[in-house]
Every structure is written in structure tokens, then in C-alpha cells.
TORPA-4810 file (N, C-alpha, C, O; in nm, 3 decimals):
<nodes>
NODE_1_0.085_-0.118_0.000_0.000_0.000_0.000_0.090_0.125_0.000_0.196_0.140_0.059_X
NODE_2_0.025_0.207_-0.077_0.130_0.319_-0.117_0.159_0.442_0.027_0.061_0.491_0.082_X
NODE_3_0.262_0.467_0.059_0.207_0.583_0.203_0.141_0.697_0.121_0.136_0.712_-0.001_X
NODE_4_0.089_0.776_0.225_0.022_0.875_0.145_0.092_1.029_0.293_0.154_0.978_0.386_X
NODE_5_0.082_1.139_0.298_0.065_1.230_0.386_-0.033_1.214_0.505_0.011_1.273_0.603_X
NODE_6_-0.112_1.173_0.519_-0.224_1.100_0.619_-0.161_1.046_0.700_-0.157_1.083_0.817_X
NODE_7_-0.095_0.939_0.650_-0.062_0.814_0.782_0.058_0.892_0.845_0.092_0.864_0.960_X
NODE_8_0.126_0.995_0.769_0.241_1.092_0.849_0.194_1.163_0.945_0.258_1.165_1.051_X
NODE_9_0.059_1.248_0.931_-0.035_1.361_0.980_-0.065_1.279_1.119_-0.038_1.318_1.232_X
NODE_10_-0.135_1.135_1.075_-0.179_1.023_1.196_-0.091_1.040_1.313_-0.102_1.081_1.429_X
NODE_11_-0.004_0.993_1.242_0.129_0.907_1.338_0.200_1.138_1.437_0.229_1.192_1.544_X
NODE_12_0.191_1.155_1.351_0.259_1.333_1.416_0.177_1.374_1.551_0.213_1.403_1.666_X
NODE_13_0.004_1.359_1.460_-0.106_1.346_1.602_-0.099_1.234_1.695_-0.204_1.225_1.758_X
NODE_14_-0.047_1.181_1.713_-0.016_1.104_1.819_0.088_1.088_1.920_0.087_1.027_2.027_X
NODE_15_0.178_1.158_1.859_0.290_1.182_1.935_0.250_1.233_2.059_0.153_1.310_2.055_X
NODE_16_0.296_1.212_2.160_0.260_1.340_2.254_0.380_1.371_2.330_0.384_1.452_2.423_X
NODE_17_0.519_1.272_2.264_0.672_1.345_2.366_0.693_1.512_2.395_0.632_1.616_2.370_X
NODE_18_0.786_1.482_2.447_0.786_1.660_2.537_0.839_1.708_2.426_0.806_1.825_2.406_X
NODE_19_0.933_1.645_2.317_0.981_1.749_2.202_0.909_1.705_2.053_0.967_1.692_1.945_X
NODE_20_0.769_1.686_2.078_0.721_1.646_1.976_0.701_1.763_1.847_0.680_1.884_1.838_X
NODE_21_0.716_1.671_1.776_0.696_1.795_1.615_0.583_1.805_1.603_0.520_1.700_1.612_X
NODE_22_0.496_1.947_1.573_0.371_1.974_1.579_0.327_2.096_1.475_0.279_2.202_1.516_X
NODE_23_0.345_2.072_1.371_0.344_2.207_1.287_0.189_2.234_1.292_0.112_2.139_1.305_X
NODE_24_0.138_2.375_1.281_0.029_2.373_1.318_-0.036_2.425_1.146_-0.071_2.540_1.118_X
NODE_25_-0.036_2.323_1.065_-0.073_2.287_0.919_-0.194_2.258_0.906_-0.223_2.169_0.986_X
NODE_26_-0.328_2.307_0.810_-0.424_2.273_0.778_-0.456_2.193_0.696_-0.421_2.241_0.588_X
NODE_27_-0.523_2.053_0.672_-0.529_1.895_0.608_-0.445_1.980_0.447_-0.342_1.921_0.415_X
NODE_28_-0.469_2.063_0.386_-0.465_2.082_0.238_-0.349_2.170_0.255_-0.319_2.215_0.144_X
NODE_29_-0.263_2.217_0.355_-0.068_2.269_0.342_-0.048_2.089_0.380_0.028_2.072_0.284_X
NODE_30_-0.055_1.977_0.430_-0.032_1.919_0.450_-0.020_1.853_0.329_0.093_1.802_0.333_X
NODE_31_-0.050_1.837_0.270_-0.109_1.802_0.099_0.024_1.832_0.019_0.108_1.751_-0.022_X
NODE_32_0.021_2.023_0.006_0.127_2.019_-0.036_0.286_2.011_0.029_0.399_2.019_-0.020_X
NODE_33_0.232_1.992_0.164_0.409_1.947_0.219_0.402_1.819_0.173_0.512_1.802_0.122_X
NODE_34_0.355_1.744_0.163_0.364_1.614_0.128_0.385_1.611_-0.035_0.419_1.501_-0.078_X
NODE_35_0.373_1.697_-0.114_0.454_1.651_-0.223_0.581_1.760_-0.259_0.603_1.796_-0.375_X
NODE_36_0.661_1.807_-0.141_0.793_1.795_-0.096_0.893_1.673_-0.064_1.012_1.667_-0.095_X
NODE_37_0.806_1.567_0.014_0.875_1.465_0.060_0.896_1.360_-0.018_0.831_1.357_-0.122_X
NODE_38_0.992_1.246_0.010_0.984_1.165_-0.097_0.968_1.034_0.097_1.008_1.035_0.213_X
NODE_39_0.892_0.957_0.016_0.826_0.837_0.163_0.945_0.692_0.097_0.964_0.664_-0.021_X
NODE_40_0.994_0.636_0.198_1.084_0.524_0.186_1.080_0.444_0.320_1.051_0.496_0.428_X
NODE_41_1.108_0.328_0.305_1.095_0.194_0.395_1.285_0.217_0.486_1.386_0.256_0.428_X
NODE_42_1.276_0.187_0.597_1.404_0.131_0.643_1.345_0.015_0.730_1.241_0.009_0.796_X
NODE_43_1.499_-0.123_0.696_1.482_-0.237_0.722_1.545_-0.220_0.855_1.631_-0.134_0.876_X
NODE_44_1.489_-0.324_0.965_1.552_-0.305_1.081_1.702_-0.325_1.074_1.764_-0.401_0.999_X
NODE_45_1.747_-0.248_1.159_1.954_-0.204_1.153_1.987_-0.155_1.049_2.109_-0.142_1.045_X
NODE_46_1.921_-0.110_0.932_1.940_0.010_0.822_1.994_0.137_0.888_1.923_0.208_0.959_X
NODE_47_2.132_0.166_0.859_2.139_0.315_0.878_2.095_0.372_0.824_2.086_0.338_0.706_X
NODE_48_2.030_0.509_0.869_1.967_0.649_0.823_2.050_0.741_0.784_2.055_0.799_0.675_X
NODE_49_2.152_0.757_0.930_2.213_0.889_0.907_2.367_0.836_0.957_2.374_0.747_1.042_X
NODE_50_2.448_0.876_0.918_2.618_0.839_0.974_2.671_0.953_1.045_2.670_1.063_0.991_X
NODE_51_2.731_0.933_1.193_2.781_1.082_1.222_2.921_1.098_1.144_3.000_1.020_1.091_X
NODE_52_2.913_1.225_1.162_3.007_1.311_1.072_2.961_1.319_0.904_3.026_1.375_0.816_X
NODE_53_2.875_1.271_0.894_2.853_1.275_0.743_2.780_1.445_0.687_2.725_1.529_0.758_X
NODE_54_2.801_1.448_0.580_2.753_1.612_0.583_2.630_1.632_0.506_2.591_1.739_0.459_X
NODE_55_2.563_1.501_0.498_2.385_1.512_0.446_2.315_1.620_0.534_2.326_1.609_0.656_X
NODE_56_2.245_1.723_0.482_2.157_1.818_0.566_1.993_1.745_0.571_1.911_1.797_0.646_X
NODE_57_1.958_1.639_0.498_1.811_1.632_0.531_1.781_1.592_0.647_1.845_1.534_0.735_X
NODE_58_1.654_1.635_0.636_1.552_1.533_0.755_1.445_1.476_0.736_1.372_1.509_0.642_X
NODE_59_1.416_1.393_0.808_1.350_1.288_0.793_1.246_1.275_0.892_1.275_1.312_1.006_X
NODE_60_1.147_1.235_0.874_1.039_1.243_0.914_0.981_1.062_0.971_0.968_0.971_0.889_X
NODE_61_0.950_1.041_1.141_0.934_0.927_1.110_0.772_0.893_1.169_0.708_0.945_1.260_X
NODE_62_0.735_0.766_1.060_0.571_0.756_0.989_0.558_0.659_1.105_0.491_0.696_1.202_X
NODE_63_0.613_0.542_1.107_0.619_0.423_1.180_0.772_0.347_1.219_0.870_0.345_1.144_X
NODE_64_0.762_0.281_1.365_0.856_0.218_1.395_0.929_0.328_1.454_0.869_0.431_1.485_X
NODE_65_1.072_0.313_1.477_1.119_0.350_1.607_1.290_0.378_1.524_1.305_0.303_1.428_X
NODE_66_1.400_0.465_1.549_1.483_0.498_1.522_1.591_0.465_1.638_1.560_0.512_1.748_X
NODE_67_1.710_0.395_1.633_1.835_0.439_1.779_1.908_0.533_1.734_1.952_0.523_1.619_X
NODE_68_1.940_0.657_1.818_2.046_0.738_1.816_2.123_0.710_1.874_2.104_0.659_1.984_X
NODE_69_2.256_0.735_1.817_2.413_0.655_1.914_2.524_0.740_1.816_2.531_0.767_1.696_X
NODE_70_2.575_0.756_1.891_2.742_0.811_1.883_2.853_0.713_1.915_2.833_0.604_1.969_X
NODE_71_2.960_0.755_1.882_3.067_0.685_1.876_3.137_0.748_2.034_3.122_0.866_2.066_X
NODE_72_3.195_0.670_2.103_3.282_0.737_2.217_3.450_0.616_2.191_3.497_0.533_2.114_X
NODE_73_3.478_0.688_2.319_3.630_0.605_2.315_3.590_0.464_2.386_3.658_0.364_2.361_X
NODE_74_3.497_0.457_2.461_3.426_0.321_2.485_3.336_0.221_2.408_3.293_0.118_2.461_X
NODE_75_3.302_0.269_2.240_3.238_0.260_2.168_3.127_0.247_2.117_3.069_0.254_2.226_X
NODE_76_3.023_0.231_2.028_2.890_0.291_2.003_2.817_0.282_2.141_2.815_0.183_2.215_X
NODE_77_2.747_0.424_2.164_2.651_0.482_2.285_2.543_0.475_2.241_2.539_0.518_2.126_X
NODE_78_2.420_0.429_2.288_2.298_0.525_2.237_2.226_0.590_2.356_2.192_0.562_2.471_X
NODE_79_2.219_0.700_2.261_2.164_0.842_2.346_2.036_0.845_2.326_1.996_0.933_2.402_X
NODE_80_1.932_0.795_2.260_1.811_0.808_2.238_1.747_0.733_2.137_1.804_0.679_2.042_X
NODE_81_1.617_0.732_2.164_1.512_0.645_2.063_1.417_0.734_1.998_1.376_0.808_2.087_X
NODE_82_1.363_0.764_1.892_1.291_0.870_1.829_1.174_0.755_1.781_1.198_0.638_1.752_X
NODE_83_1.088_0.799_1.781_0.934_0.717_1.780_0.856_0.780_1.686_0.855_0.901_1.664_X
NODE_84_0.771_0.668_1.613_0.694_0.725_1.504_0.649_0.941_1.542_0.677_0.994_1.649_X
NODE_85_0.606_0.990_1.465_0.562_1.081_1.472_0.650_1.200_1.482_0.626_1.312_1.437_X
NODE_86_0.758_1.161_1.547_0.954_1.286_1.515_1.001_1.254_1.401_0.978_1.161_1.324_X
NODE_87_1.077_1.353_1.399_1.214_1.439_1.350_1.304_1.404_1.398_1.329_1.400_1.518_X
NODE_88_1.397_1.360_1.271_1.555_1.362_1.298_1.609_1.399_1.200_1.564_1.382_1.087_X
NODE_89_1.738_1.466_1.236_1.805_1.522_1.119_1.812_1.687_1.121_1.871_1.752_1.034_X
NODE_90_1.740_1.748_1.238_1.728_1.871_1.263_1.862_1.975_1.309_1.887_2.090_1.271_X
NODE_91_1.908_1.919_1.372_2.031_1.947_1.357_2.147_2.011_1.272_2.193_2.124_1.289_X
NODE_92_2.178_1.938_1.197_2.257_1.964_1.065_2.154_2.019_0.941_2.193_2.011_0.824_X
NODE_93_2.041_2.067_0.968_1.932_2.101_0.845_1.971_2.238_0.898_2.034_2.310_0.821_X
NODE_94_1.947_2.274_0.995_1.961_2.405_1.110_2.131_2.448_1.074_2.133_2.519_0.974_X
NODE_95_2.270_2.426_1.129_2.368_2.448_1.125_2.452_2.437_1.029_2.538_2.523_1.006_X
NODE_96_2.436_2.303_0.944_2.498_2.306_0.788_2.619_2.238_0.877_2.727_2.239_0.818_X
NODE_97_2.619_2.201_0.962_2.709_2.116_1.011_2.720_1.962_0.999_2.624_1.886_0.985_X
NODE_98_2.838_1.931_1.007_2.849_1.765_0.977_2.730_1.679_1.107_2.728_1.699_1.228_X
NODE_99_2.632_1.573_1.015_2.613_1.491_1.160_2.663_1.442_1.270_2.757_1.363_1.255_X
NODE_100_2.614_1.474_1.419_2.651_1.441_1.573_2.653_1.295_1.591_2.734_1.245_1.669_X
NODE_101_2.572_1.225_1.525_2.531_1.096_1.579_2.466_0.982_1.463_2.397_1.019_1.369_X
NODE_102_2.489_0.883_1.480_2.436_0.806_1.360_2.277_0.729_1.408_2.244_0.694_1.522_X
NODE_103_2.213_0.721_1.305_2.084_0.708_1.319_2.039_0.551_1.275_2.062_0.541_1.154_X
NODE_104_1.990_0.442_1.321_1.935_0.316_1.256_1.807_0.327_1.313_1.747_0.412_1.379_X
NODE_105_1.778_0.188_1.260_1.612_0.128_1.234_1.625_0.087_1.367_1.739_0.045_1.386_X
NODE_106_1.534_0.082_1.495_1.561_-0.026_1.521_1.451_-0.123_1.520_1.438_-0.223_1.591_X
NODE_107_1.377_-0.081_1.434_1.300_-0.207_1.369_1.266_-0.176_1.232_1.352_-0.124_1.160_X
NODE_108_1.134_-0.206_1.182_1.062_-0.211_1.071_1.055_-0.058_1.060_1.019_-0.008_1.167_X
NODE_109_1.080_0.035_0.955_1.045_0.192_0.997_1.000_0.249_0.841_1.053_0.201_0.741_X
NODE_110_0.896_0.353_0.833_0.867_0.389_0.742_0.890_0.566_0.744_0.867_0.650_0.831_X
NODE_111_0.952_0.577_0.594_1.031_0.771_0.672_0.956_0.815_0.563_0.890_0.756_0.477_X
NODE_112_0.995_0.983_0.597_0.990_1.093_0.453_1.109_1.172_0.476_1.151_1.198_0.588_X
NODE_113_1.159_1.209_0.371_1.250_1.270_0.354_1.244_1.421_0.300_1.178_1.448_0.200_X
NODE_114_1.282_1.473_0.339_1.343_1.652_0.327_1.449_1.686_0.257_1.557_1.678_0.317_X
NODE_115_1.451_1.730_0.122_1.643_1.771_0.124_1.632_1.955_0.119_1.539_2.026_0.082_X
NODE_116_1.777_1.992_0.177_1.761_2.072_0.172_1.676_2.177_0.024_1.580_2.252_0.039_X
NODE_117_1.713_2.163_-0.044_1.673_2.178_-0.224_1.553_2.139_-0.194_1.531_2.248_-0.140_X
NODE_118_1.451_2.081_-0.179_1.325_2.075_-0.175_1.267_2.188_-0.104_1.189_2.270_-0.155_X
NODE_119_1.323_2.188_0.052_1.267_2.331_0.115_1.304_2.397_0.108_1.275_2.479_0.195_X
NODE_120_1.415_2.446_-0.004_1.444_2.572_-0.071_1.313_2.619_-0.192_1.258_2.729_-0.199_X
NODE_121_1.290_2.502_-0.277_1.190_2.509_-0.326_1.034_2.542_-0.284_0.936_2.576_-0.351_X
NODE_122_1.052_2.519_-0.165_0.905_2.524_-0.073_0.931_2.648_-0.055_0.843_2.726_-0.092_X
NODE_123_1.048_2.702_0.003_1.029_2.825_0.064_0.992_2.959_-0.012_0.957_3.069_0.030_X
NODE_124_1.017_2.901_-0.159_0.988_3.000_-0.268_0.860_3.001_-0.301_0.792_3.099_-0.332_X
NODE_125_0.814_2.838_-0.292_0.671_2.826_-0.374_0.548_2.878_-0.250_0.454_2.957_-0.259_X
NODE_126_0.590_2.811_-0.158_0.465_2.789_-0.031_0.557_2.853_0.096_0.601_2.770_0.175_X
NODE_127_0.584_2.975_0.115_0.630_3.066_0.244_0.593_3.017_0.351_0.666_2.954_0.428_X
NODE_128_0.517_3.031_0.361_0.383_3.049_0.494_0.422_2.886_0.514_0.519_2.880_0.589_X
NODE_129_0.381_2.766_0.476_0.409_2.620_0.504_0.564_2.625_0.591_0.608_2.599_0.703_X
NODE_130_0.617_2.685_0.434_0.799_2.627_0.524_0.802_2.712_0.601_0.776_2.623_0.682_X
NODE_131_0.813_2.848_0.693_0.786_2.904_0.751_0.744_2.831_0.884_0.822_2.813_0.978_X
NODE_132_0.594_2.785_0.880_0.546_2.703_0.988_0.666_2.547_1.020_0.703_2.511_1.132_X
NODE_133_0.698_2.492_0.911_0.836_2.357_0.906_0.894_2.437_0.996_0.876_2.424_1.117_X
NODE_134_0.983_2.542_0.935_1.080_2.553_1.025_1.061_2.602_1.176_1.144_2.596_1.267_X
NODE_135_0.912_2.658_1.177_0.915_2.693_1.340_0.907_2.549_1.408_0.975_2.521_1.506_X
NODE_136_0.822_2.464_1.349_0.803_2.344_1.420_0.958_2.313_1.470_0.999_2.342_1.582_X
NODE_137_1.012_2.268_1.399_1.155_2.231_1.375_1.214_2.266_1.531_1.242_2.204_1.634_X
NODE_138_1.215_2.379_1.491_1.300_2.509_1.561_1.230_2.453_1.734_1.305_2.426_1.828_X
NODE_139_1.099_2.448_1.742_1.107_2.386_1.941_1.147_2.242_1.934_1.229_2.201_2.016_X
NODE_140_1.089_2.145_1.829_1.211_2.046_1.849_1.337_2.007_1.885_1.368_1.920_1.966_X
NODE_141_1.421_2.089_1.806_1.565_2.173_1.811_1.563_2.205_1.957_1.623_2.130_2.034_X
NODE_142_1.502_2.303_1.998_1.531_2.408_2.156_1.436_2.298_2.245_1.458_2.310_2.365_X
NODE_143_1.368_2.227_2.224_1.354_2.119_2.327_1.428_2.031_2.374_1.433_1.991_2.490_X
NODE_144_1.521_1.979_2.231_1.600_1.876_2.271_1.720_1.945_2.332_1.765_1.915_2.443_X
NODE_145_1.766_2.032_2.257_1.876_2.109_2.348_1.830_2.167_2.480_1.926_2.177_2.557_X
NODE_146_1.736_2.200_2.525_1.694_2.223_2.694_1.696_2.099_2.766_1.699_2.102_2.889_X
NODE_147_1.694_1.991_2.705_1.692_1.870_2.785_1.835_1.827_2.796_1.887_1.825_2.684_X
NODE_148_1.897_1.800_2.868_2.042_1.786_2.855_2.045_1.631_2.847_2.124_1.591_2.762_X
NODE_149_1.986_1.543_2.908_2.006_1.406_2.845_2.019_1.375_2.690_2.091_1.300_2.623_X
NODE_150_1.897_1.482_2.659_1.893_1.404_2.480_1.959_1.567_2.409_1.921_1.595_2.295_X
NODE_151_2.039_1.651_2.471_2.108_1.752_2.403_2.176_1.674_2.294_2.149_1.723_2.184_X
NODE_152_2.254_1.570_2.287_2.343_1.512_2.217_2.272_1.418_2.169_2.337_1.325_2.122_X
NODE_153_2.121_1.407_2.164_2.038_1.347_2.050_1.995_1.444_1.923_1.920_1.401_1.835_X
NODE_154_2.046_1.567_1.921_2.020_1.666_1.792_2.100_1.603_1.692_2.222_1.596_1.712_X
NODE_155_2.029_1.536_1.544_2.116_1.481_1.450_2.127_1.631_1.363_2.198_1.639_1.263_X
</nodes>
């Protein structure tokens, strides 16, 4: 079955974590944020994201569950779990900086993807949408960084 923007919208309304993404979008900007994104499957232990790598997107997750982990001198950490309905990748979309932390499946997971060039394109076509993206973004961002456990969960 094909994803559609819906089962993203579903899964976002349900979230209810303390740094949940919540853009405050009406069913038809949702529509056209959704044909910004491109929707893809990750297999459980699929990497997403590699730290240090210098991909700026983000990713959006529909279903299933993400591990965040870094590398230390004691070796791979994980700092956090991101659950249907978040954002990852906010981080380096925000700073243009290399990724903090590497990102897997840790199960069955269904994403959307952001590249930067798309919401450059948005920001020209549909203001007001990316506008609202990036505020969402942006308390995600300043949530996770106020939390000092998952500070070093910003990908």
C-alpha cells in the first residue's frame, strides 16, 4: 500500500513526547508538504544517518522507532530512541554542520524525507508552510537542546 501524507499527519497526532513535532498545518498545506517529501521503507539495523557525514536532510518518522548513538572512546553509545511521529536530522538542516550521531532502524520503519533543495523550493513556492516547518523544527531543536540528556540526541 502506497504511504500517502495522512498516515504521516496520523502518526505526528499522536505523538505526545515533550519534544514532539507539531506544525500547526491545515489537512490541504499538509497536501502540499507532502509533495515535498519523498516516503521510503528502512529495514531493521538500516542506517539512516552516519555521524560526521555532511547530508543536511531530515526525515520524518511515519512508523517504527529509530536508535540514536554516537561513537565514544568506549564505543557505540545510544543516546536516544525517536518514535513514530519525530524528527531527525534537525540538527545539521539548522547548522549546515556535519552529523553528531548516527541514526538506525531499530525495527521495521517507514520515513519521509526533506532535502535541503526541496525546502528551498518550498520556501519559494509555499512561504507560509515552510515558515510554519521551520518553526516546528526550531522547538524540536530548543527542546532537545533544553533537555540535557537528549542535548546530544540533535542529528
Amino acid at each position: 500500500m502506497p504511504a500517502t501524507i495522512q498516515d504521516l499527519c496520523q502518526a505526528i497526532a499522536q505523538n505526545t513526547s515533550d519534544d514532539a513535532f507539531a506544525p500547526a498545518l491545515q489537512p490541504a498545506q499538509w497536501e502540499v508538504l507532502g509533495s515535498y517529501l519523498q516516503s521510503f521503507e528502512l529495514a531493521p539495523t538500516q542506517t539512516l544517518i552516519d555521524e560526521g557525514a555532511h547530508d543536511r536532510s531530515l526525515f520524518f518518522v511515519e512508523s517504527g522507532s529509530l536508535s540514536v548513538h554516537r561513537l565514544s572512546s568506549k564505543g557505540e553509545v545510544q543516546i536516544a530512541i525517536v518514535n513514530a511521529g519525530s524528527v531527525v536530522g534537525e540538527g545539521s538542516f539548522f547548522s549546515r554542520q556535519p552529523r553528531s550521531a548516527s541514526v538506525t532502524a531499530a525495527g521495521a520503519c517507514r520515513m519521509w524525507r526533506l532535502t535541503p533543495l526541496r525546502f528551498s523550493e518550498m520556501g519559494n513556492r509555499q512561504p507560509g508552510i515552510a515558515l510554519e516547518l521551520a518553526m516546528a523544527l526550531g522547538l524540536v531543536l530548543s527542546r532537545r537542546l533544553g533537555h540535557k540528556a537528549r542535548r546530544v540526541a540533535v542529528t
